[in-house]
Structures are given as structure tokens and as C-alpha cells.
C-alpha distance (Angstrom), angle and dihedral (degrees) to the residues before:
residue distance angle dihedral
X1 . . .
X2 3.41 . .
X3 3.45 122.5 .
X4 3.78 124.6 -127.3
X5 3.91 128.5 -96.3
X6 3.24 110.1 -127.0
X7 4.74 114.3 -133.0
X8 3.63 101.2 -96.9
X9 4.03 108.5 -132.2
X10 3.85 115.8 -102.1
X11 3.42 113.8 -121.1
X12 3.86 110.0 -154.4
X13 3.96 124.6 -179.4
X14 3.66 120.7 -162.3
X15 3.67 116.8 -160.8
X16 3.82 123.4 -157.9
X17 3.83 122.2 -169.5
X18 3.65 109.3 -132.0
X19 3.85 109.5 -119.3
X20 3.84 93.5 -32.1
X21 3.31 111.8 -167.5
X22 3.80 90.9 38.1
X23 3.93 93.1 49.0
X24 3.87 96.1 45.6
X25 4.00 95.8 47.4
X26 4.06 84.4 48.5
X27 3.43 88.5 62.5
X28 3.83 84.4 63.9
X29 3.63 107.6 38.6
X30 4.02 97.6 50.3
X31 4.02 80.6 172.0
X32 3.45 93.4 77.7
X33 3.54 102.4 52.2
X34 3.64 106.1 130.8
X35 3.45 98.6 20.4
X36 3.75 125.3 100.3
X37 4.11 107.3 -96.0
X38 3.64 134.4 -177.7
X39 3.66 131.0 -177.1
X40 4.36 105.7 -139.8
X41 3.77 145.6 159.2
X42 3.78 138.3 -91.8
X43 3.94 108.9 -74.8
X44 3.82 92.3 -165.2
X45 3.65 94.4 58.4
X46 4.06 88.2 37.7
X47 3.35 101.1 -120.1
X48 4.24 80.9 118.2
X49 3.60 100.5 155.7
X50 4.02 146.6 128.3
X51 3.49 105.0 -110.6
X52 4.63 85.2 175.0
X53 3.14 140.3 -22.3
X54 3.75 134.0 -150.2
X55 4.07 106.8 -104.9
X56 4.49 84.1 -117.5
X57 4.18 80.4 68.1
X58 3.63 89.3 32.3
X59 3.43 97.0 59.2
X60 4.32 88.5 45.8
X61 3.66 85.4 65.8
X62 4.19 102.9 -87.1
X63 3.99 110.4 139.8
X64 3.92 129.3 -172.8
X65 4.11 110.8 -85.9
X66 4.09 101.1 23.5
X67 3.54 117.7 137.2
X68 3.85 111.9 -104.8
X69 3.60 94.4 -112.9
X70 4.16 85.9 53.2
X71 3.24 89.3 58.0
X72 3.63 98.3 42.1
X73 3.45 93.5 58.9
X74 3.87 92.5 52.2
X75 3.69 95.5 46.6
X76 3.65 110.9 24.2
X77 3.81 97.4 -175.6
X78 3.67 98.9 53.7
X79 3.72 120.7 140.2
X80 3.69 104.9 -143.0
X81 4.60 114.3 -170.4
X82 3.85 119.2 -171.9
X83 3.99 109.6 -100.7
X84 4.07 120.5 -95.0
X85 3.42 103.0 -155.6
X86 4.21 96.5 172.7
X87 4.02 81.5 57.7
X88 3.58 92.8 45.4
X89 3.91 94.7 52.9
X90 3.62 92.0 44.2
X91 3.58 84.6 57.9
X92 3.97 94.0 57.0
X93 4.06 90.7 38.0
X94 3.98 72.0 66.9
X95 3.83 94.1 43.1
X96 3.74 94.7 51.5
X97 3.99 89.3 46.0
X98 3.25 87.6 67.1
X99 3.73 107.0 45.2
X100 3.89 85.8 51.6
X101 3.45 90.8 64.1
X102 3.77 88.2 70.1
X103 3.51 100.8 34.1
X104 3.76 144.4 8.9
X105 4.09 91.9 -144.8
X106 3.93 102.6 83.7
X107 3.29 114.9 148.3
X108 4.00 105.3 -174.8
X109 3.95 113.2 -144.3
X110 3.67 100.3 -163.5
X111 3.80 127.2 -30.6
X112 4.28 89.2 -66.3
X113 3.50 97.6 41.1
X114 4.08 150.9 54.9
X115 3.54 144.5 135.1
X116 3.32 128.7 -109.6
X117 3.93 128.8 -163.2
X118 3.85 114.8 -148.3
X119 3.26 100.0 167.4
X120 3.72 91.9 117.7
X121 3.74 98.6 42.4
X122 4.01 95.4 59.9
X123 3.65 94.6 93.6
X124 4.15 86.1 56.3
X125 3.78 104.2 29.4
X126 4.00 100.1 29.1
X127 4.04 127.9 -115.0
X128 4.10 121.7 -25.7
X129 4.08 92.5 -94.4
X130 3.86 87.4 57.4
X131 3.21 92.5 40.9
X132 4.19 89.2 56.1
X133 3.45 93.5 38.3
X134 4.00 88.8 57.3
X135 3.69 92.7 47.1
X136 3.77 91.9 45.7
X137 3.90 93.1 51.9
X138 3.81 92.5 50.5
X139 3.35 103.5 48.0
X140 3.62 92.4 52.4
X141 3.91 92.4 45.9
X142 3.83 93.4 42.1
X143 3.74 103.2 40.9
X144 3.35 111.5 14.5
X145 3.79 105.3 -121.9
X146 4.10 125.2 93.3
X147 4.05 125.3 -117.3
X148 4.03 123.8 -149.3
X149 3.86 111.7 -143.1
X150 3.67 132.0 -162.7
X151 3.92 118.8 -170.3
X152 3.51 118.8 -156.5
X153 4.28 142.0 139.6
X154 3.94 88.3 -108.9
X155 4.12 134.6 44.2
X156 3.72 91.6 -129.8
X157 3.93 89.4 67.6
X158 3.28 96.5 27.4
X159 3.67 87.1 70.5
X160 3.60 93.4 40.1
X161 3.50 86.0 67.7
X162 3.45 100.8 57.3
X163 3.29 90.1 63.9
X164 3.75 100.3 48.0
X165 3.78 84.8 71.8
X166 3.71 124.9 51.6
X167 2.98 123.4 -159.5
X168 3.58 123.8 11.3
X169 3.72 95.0 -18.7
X170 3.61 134.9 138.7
X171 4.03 121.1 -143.4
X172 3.81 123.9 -172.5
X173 4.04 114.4 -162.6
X174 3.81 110.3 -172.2
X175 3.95 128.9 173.0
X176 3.67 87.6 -102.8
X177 3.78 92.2 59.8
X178 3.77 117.4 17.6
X179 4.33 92.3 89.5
X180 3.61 84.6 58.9
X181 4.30 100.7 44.6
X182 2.79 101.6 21.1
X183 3.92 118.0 38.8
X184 3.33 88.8 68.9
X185 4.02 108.3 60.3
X186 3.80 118.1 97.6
X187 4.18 110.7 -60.4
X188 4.47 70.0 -134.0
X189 3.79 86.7 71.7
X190 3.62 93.5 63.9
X191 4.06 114.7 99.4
X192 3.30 109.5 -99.2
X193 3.69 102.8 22.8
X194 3.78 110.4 123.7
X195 3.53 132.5 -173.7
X196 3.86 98.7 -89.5
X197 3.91 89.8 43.5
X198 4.24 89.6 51.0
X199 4.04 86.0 50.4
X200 4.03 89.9 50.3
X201 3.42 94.4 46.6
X202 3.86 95.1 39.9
X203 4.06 87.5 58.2
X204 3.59 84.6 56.4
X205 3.99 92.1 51.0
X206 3.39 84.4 -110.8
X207 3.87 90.4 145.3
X208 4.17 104.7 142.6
X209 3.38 137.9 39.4
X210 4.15 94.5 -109.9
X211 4.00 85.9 50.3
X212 4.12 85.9 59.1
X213 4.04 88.1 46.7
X214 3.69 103.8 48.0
X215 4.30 87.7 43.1
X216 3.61 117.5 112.2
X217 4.05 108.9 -96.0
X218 3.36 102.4 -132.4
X219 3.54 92.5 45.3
X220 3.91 89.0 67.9
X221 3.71 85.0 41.9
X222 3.86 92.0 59.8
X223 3.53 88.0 36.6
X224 4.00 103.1 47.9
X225 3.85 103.4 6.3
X226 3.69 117.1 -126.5
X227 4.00 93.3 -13.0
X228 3.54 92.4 66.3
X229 4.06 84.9 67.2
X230 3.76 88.6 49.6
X231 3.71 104.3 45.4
X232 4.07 87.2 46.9
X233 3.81 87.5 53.4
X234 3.59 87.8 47.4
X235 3.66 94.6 54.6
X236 3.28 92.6 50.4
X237 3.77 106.4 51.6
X238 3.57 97.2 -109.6
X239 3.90 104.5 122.6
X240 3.85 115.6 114.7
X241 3.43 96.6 178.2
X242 3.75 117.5 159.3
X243 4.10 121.4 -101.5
X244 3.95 94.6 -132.3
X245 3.78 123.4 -129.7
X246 3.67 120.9 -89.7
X247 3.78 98.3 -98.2
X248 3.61 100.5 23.2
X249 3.53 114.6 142.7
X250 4.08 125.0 -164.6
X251 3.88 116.9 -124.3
X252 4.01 99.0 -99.2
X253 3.88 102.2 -96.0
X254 4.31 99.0 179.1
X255 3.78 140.1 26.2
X256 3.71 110.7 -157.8
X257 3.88 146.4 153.9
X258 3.51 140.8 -166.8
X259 3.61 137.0 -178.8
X260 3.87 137.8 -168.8
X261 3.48 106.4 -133.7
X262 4.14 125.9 -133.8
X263 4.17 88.3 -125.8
X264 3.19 126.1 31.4
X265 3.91 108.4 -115.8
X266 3.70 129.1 -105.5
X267 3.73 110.7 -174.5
X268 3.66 145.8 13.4
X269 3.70 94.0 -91.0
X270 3.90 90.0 59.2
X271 3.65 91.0 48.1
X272 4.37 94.9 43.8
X273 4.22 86.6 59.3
X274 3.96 90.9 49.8
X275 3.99 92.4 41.3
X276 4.08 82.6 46.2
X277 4.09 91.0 46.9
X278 4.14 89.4 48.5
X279 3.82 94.6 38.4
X280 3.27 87.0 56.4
X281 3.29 107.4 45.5
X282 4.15 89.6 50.4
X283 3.65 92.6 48.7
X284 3.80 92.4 52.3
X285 3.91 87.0 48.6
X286 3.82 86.7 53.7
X287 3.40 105.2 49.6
X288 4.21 83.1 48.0
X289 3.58 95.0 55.9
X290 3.81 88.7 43.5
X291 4.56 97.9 -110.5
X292 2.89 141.7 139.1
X293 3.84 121.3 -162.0
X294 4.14 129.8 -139.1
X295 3.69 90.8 -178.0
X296 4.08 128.7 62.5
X297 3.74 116.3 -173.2
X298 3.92 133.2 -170.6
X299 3.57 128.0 -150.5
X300 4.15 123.9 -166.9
X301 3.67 139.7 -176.2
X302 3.76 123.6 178.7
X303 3.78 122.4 -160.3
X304 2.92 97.4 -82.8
X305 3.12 99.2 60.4
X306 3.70 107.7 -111.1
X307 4.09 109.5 133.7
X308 3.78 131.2 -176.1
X309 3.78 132.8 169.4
X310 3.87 132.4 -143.5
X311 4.13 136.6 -178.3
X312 3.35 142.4 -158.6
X313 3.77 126.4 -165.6
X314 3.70 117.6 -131.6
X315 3.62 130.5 -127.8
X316 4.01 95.9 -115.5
X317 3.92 132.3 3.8
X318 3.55 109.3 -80.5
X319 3.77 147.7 -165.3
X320 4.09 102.0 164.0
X321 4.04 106.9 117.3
X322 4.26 97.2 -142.1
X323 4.20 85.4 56.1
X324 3.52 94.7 49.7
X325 3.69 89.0 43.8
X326 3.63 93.1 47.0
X327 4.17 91.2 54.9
X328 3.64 88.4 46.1
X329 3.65 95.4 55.9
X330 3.64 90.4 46.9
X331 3.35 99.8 61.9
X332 3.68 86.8 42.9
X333 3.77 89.0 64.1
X334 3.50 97.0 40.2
X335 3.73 102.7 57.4
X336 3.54 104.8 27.6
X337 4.11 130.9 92.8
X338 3.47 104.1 174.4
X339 4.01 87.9 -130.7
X340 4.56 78.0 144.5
X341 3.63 135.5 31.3
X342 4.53 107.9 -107.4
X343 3.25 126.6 -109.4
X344 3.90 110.6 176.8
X345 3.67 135.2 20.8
X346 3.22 134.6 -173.7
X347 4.53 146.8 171.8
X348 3.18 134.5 -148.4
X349 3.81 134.6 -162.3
X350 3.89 111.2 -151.5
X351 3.50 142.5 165.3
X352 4.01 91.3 41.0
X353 3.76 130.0 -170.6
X354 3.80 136.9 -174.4
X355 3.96 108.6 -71.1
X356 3.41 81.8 -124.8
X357 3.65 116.8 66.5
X358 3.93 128.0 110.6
X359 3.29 112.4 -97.8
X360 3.76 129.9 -158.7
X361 4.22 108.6 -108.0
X362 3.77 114.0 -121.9
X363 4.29 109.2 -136.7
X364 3.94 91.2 -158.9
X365 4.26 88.5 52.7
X366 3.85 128.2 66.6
X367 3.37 109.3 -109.7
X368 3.65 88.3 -176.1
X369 4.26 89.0 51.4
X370 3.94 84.0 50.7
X371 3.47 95.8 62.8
X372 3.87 102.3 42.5
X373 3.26 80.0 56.2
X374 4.08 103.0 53.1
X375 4.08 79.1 44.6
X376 3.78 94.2 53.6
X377 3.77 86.6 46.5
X378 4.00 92.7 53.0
X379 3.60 99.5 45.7
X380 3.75 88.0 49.3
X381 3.59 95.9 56.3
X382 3.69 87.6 44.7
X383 3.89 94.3 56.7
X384 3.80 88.4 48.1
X385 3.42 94.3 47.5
X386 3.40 93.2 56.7
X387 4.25 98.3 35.5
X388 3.66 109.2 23.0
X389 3.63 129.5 -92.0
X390 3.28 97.6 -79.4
X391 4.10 101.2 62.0
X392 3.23 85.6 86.3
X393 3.81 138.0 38.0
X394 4.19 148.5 164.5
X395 3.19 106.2 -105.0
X396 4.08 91.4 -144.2
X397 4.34 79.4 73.0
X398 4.09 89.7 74.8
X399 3.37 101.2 63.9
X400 3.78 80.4 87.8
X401 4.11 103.2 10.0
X402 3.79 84.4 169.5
X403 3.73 94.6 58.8
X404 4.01 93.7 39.1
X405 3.82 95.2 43.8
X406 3.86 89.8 65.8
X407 3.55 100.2 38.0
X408 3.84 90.1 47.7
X409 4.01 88.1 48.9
X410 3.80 87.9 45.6
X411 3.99 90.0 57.5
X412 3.50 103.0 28.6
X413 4.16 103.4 23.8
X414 3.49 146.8 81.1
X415 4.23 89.6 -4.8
X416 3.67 102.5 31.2
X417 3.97 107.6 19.2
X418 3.64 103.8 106.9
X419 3.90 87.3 -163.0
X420 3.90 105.3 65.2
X421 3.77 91.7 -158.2
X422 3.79 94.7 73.0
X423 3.47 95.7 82.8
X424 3.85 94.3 42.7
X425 3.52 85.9 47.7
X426 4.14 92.7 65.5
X427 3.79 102.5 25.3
X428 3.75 103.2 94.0
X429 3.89 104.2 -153.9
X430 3.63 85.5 51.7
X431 3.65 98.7 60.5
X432 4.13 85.7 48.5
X433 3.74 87.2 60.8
X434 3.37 126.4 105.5
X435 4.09 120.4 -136.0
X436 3.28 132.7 -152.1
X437 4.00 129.3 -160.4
X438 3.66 113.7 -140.2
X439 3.68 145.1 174.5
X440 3.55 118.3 -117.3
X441 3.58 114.4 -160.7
X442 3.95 118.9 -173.2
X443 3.82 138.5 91.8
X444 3.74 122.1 -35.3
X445 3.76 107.6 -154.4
X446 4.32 115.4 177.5
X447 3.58 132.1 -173.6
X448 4.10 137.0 159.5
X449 4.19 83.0 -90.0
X450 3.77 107.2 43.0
X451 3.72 148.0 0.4
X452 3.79 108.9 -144.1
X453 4.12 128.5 -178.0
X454 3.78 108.2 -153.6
X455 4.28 98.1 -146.9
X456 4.01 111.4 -142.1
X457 3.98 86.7 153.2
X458 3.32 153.7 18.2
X459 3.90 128.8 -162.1
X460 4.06 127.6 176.7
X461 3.49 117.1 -111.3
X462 4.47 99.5 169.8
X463 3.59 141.5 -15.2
X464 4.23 109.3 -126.0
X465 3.45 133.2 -175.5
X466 3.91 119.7 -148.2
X467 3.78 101.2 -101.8
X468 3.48 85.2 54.9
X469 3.44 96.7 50.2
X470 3.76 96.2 47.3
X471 4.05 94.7 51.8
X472 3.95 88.2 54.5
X473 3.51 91.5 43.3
X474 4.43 84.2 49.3
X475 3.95 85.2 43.2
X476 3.47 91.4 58.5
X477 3.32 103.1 49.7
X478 4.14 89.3 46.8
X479 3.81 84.6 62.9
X480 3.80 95.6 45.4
X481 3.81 112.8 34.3
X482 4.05 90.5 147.2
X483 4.58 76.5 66.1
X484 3.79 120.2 83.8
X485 4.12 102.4 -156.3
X486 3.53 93.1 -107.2
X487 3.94 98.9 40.5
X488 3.77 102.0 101.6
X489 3.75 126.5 67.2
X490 3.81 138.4 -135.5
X491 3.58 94.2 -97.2
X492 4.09 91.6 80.1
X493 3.95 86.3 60.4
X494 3.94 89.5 106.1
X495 3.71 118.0 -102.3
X496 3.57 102.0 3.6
X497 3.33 103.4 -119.7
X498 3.49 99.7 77.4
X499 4.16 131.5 27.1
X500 3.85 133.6 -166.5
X501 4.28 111.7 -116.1
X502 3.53 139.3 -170.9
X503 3.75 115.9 -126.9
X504 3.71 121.5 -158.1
X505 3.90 115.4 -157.5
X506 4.22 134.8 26.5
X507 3.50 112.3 -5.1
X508 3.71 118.7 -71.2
X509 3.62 118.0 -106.4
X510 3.68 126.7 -153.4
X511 3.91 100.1 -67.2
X512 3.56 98.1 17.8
X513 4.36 137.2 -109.7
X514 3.52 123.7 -89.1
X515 3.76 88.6 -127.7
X516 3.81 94.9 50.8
X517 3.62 106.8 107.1
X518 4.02 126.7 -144.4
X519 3.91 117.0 -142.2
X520 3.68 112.3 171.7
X521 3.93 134.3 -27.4
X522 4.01 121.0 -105.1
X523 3.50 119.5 -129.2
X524 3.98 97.1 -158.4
X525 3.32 122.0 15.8
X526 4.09 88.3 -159.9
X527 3.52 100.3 51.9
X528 3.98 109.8 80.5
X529 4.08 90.6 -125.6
X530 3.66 135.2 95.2
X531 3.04 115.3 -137.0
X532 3.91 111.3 -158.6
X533 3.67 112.9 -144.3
X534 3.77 114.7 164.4
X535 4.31 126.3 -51.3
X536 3.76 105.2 -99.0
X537 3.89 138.6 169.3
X538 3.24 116.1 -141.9
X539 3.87 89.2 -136.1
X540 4.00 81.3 82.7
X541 3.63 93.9 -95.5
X542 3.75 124.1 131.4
X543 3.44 124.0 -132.2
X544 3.94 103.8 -103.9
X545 4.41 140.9 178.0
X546 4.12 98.7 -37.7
X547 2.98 106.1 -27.9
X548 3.79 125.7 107.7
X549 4.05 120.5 -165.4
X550 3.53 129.2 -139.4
X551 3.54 127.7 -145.4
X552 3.79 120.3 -83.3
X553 3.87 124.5 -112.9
């Protein structure tokens, strides 16, 4: 007979980047070393908030998600710089290099953070606390930030123990020890436990992590549904969940936007023209992807603050952007007072199926209404694709064209817009510019990552002004409609070694103005079209999320 194996223990690392974005843009602004630094949005356009802190402004009382002016007033000599977020995935492209040197199963949690199961690579590497230990040492030595660790048979306390440590620590929590560390840290610690499902618990005396394991199951299950059941088998040790394989990536399960708007809205008008901008924008998005949705879901934050989120399921799969608008603004009406003034919004496609899929025909709905509808849909995504977003518009969106133009440019601009123009098109001190082709001469330098022009001079080709530069732009596009604007690539821009560039601002001098602002490389400089090849500095950066570059002194 033979006798049994006994389960081998899992040994699971999970590996927390200390203060990320903090640590990584430290690396780059030496001068602040010392000083009390936090990495945060753009207060103009509202999106004013700590994204991290350094622990120096941590400890002087600045926390993750405060509004600038919050934190301002509880540190008033903190540095705040704009967030990078190409450098700051670069950064865990680096991360994850490493872990995968140790294991194939990394499952990244974020852009700071993944597990990693080593069980199998003990017999090469040595046990888990070497194993951490190793990672920690390299990380620091290699990139120049710190990782906490936490080593445990599950994720959930895995995770727990990167935490316990901060920063640069290492925390092992074994089934000898974890009743005695661990049961007593904040039930709030556990994953998944959110503010309102601390206060439920808390009214319950539900204070610590031990209180949630020794509760009666189906207690929490009467008392949070089916996550009751998880968060017990959380607290007790009991998840088995899978590490993921490096490069695993989950079926899409939701298509969703949500925007921060410039004012905060007043009525249901102002909030119908954002719901129309974000319905919009995820309905286009589905019918790319090739979805349809059975689920619609609405999310809300006043100013004040205070968010919530509701759904509604919908009586077939659909893709058409009036129904998902329609749900949208249901559930709008149906759950909110106005007691406060709104300051986000945001929809959500869920429950999504194949576009593709019979579906059951409705005798009480137009089927023949339906499909002029997914038609109208298609052709406009097919005019935009090929003119920009803003060729064509509903005409319920001006009763406030203010209010639409930015949430249209927040959805479909300077990140998404595949036509760069659209946001030129509505910002007004843009269209007062003046532009100026020039020639860029310098070293062009490609690889799979970036394309980067190296600037040693700059020489004036023509003075433009914008409505000239938006009808060759337009005339371009007339004579390539197979050509999305950003489609081509700075390799077409002649011999290589030098391109043709748009300038926004005072005319260029010989090596270029910080200030001056690249839009899009010209092909020929004879030919009356522009011929938009990708937003570059000639620095060597690319142009990347909102940000646009100027060009380097």
C-alpha cells in the first residue's frame, strides 16, 4: 500500500511598495529629501487630491485621498508634484521583474503590490523569510525604493502582514502565531472591509479581527449576506484562493466611466448631459470590445464627499447608448434628494455578454426602433472615429455646451480622444494661439517602448493660425479615412533624423521654450495637410495620459 502524501503548506509572499508614488518621484527630486512630499492631482480641474504622501508628511498628519487644501492646512510646508503615472508603471514593470525571478505565480494587486507564491521555489531559493529578505534587499539596491512583506499560507494574511510592518519590514504570520498577532488588529484591516462594513460590524461589537472569527456564521450571513461567510473565513485563515499566473488576465466583467466635473451640479438637467457624456462613452466602449451589458450601475458623490452606488438590471442585454442612458437616469431619480450639491458621477456596464447572443424578442418593444437605433449608434462611432468626437454631437448636450464640452473632453479628450484636436477645438485660449511649424533636427532613437527625438535645433518653417491648422488637420483626414489621427508613427517623418512639429505659443527660438508646446509631427511641410503622427517632446519624452510636454531648454 502506498502511504499517503501529506498537502505541502503554501507559502505566499505579499509585497507592498512603501509609499510608491512618493518613493519613486524622490528618487527624482533629491531636493526634497527631508522635506515633507506628496505626489497629488490638478486642483483647477478638481481632481485636488493626495494620491501619497512621503511617511515625513505622513507622520505631520497628511493621509492618502485628502483634498490638497486638507492637507495644506495640516502640513503647511508640503511640496506637492503632479503624478507621472508612465514613470510610475515603469517602475512596477521593474517590480514585477523581479518577483518573477522567484516565481512564475505573481498576481499583481495594483501597480505597488502582488502576491507571489514560492512555495515551489524553496528547494532552489531557500524558505519564504529568505526568500523576502532577498526580494527586500534587491529592490532597495536595484531601484531605490523599500518593499514591506508579509509571509503567510493564505493571501488574506499575507497582506495583512505587509501592513504590520511599515516601512521596509518583513512580517511572518504562521498558524502557530496569527491568534495571538493578529486577532487583535482592527476587523477594518481585513480586505474587503470598508467603512460602512467597519460601522456595521462595530454596532455589533464587532471591533477586532478575532471578534469577527469566533462570531456565529450565519449571523454575519443575516447580517451582511454572503460576505459575512467570506470575511469569517477570512478571519480565520481559511481562504485557498489561487496566486494567479504572472500574466493572467480576468475575462473583462464591467465597462464603466466616471468623471469629476468642473462645477458641482445643481439640477437634473446638469446631471442628464454628464449621465449622456458617460453613457456614451461606455456604450461606445461596448460595442468596441464587442458587449453587451444586462446590468447598468450608478455611482454618486456629493460635495461633501459622501458617495454611494446603485444598479438596476435591464430587461435584455444591451449595447444602444439612449437605453443605457435611460437606466442611468433612473436610478438617478430614484435614489437621489438633492439634500447637497454633486460632485462626481459615474456608469457602469455590468453583467456583460457576447454582442452576439440570441436574445429573446420583446412583443410590447420595437424591434424595428431597436435596431435603428444600434445603426445610429455604429455610424456615429464611425464618423467619430474617423473626425474626432466632436464632428458630431446630441443636440440635448447644448442646453449647457459649457457643462458638456468638459465632460465630453474629460471622457473622450486629452487620454482617450483619438483626434488630438478635440480639445483644442473647445479650449478657448488655445484657439487664440498662434502655431508655428518647425523643423526639429536631432537624434531619432525607436524601440518597442518609446519613440524619442533628441532636439539640438530648431528652424521655422510657417507661421499658422488655428483655423488654419484645424482645416488641414480636417483635409487630411478627408484624404485618409482608412487613418485614425494617431495611427502612424515617427518613423514616416522623412529621414529620421529630423521631423516637422507644431509649436503652440511665442515663436520658437533656436532650441526651443519650456512653455512651447508640441502637438503632432508634419510629414511635409509643402503639402497643405497635417499629418498627425504621435505627440512628442523633443526632450525624448513621449506624449503620455494628460499630460502634454514642452520642449526642453
Amino acid at each position: 500500500m502506498f502511504e499517503k502524501v501529506k498537502d505541502v503548506e503554501r507559502i505566499i509572499l505579499h509585497s507592498d511598495a512603501n509609499c510608491f508614488y512618493a518613493s519613486v518621484e524622490m528618487l527624482y527630486h533629491p531636493e526634497y529629501a527631508g522635506c515633507p512630499m506628496a505626489v497629488g492631482g490638478d486642483p483647477e480641474a478638481r481632481h485636488g487630491i493626495i494620491l501619497t504622501a512621503n511617511y515625513i508628511a505622513k507622520k505631520k498628519g497628511v493621509k492618502t485621498g485628502q483634498a490638497l487644501w486638507q492637507a495644506k492646512i495640516a502640513c503647511s510646508d508640503l511640496v506637492i508634484v503632479p503624478p507621472r503615472m508612465d514613470l510610475y508603471l515603469k517602475f512596477s514593470s521593474m517590480l514585477r521583474e523581479i518577483y518573477g525571478e522567484y516565481t512564475n505565480l505573481v498576481e499583481p494587486y495594483g501597480c505597488d503590490e502582488a502576491w507571489l507564491d514560492v512555495t515551489d521555489s524553496t528547494v532552489l531559493k531557500g524558505g519564504g523569510r529568505k526568500i523576502a529578505e532577498e526580494i527586500s534587499r534587491r529592490v532597495k539596491r536595484e531601484l531605490g525604493i523599500t518593499v514591506s512583506i508579509g509571509i503567510s499560507w493564505n493571501k488574506i494574511f499575507a497582506k495583512l502582514g505587509s501592513d504590520y510592518k511599515k516601512p521596509d519590514g518583513i512580517t511572518a504570520f504562521t498558524k502557530e502565531n496569527y491568534k495571538e498577532l493578529l486577532w487583535r488588529l482592527p476587523a477594518a484591516d481585513l480586505l474587503y472591509v470598508g467603512r460602512s462594513t467597519r460601522n456595521t460590524l462595530n454596532r455589533y461589537g464587532i471591533k477586532t479581527i478575532g471578534e469577527l472569527a469566533l462570531s456565529d456564521p450565519k449571523f454575519l450571513e443575516r447580517l451582511l449576506g454572503k460576505m459575512g461567510l467570506v470575511l469569517y473565513t477570512f478571519a480565520n485563515g481559511w481562504d485557498e484562493s489561487p496566486v494567479s499566473p504572472q500574466g493572467y488576465e480576468a475575462p473583462v466583467k464591467s465597462i464603466g466611466n466616471s468623471t469629476t466635473t468642473p462645477r458641482d451640479l445643481e439640477n437634473n438637467l446638469d446631471v442628464q448631459i454628464v449621465l449622456m457624456a458617460l453613457a456614451e462613452s461606455v456604450a461606445a466602449r461596448l460595442r468596441k470590445h464587442g458587449f453587451k451589458c444586462k446590468v447598468v450601475s450608478i455611482s454618486i458623490r456629493d460635495n461633501g464627499l459622501y458617495s454611494f452606488s446603485r444598479q438596476k438590471k435591464l430587461e435584455r442585454p444591451t449595447d444602444i447608448t439612449n437605453e443605457i442612458m435611460k437606466a442611468a437616469n433612473e436610478l438617478f431619480r430614484e435614489h437621489y434628494n438633492w439634500q447637497h450639491p454633486i460632485r462626481s458621477l459615474g456608469v457602469r456596464a455590468e453583467s456583460l455578454v457576447l454582442s452576439d447572443i440570441p436574445i429573446q424578442f420583446n412583443l410590447f418593444v420595437s424591434e424595428e426602433q431597436r435596431e435603428k437605433q444600434e445603426k445610429m449608434d455604429q455610424a456615429v462611432d464611425d464618423i467619430r472615429r474617423r473626425f474626432g468626437y466632436f464632428s458630431v454631437q446630441k443636440a440635448f448636450m447644448y442646453q449647457d455646451k459649457a457643462l458638456a464640452t468638459e465632460a465630453n473632453c474629460r471622457q473622450n479628450g486629452f487620454h482617450c480622444a483619438e483626434n488630438p484636436l478635440d480639445c483644442l477645438v473647445h479650449y478657448p485660449n488655445w484657439k487664440k494661439s498662434t502655431y508655428f511649424i518647425v523643423k526639429a533636427f536631432g537624434d531619432l532613437d525607436e524601440d518597442d517602448q518609446d519613440t524619442k527625438i533628441s532636439c539640438t535645433k530648431i528652424e521655422l518653417i510657417e507661421e499658422l493660425d488655428f483655423p488654419t491648422l484645424l482645416l488641414r488637420g480636417a483635409a487630411y483626414m478627408a484624404i485618409h479615412p482608412d487613418r485614425s489621427w494617431c495611427s502612424l508613427v515617427c518613423k514616416e517623418t522623412g529621414t529620421g533624423e529630423n521631423g516637422f512639429v507644431v509649436v503652440r505659443g511665442k515663436k520658437p527660438r533656436a532650441k526651443g521654450r519650456k512653455n512651447d508646446l508640441l502637438i503632432f509631427v508634419q510629414e511635409e511641410p509643402d503639402s497643405n495637410e497635417i499629418t498627425i503622427i504621435n505627440q512628442i517632446c523633443v526632450d525624448g519624452a513621449r506624449y503620455k495620459e494628460d499630460q502634454w510636454y514642452g520642449i526642453a531648454d
